[in-house]
N, C-alpha and C positions, 0 to 999 in steps of 0.2 A: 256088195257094198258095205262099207264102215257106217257102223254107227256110233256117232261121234255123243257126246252127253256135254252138256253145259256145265262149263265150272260151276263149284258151290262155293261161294262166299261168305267168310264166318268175321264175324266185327272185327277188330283188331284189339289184342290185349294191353293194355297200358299198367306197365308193375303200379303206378304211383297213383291206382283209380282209391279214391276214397270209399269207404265202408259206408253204408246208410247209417244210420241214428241204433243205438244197440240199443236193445230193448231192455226195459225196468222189468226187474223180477223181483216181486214183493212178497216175501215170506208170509205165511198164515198166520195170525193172530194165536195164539194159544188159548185153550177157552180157559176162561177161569169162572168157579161158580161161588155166587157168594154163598156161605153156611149158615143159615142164621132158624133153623130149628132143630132142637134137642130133644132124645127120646131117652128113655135108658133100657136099652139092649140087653143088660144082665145085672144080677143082682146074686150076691150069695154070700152068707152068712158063716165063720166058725167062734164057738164059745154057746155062751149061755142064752142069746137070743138068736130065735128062727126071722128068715129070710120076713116071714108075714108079720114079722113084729116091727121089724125096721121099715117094711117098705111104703108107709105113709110119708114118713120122715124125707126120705129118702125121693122121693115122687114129689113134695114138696118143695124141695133145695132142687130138682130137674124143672119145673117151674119156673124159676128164681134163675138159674141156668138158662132158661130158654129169653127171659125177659135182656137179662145181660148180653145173650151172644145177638139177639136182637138189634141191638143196639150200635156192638161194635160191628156186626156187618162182616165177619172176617172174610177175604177173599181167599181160594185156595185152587189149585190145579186138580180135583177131585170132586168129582160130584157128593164123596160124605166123605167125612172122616169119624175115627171112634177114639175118646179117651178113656184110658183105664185110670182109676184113684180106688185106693185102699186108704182104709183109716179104723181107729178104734172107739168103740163108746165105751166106756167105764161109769159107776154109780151116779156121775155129775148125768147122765143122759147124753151127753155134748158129744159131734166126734171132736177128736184128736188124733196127732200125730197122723197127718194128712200126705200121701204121699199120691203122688201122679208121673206114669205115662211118660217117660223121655220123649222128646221131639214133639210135645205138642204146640202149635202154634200158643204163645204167648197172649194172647189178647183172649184167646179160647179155653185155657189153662187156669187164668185168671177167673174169666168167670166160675168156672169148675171148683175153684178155690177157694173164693171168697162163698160162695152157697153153701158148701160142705160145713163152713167154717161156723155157721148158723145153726147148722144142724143140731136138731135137739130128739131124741126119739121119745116118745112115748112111754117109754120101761125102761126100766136100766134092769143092767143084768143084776141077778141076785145073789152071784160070785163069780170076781173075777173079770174080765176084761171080753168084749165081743168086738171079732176083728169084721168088717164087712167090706166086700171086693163090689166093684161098679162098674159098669164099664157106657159111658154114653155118647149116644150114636148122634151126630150131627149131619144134617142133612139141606140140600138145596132148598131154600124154600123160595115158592112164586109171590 
């Protein structure tokens, strides 16, 4: 005897069937962390004054740095970033001739800037010109 099987029936395909609802696909938000404290990471000294003569002065104006970037709050895609500024003290005690760090966020640069620009040491060299390198670390704060 045959064994006969029941046809299988499958839906009917229609080319013109409309798609459901396409799903929303929402990108992640990028974290951004605000930076708003300042440490100084390095300190170094050439000419006539040592690193420990400067660095009250110096720790002073990172202070003064820390109050500013406080303030402006800067946002940044990195949990810290670091500026570099070199500058010199000559007899006036004052620095001078202040230079900073390409690519620093501006609002961050600024305060960096204007501190340094205060800066008054303790001693002045007793010849000659003392250059002194910084380098200050900015970091997340809660």
């Amino acid at each position: 005897p045959a064994v006969s099987t029941p046809p299988v029936s499958t839906p009917p395909r229609t080319p013109d069937a409309t798609p459901g609802p396409t799903p929303t696909i929402v990108a992640p938000r990028p974290t951004t962390f605000v930076l708003r404290r300042a440490t100084l990471a390095a300190l170094s000294t050439r000419g006539p004054l040592s690193a420990a003569m400067v660095r009250p002065a110096v720790e002073k104006a990172v202070g003064e740095i820390n109050e500013c970037a406080a303030r402006s709050a800067h946002a940044h895609s990195a949990p810290s970033l670091s500026i570099s500024a070199s500058f010199a003290i000559d007899d006036t005690r004052r620095a001078s001739a202040i230079k900073l760090s390409s690519g620093a966020p501006t609002s961050l640069a600024s305060c960096v800037k204007t501190a340094l620009s205060g800066l008054r040491s303790s001693t002045a060299p007793d010849v000659g010109t003392a250059t002194v390198s910084i380098s200050v670390l900015f970091k997340e704060s809660k």
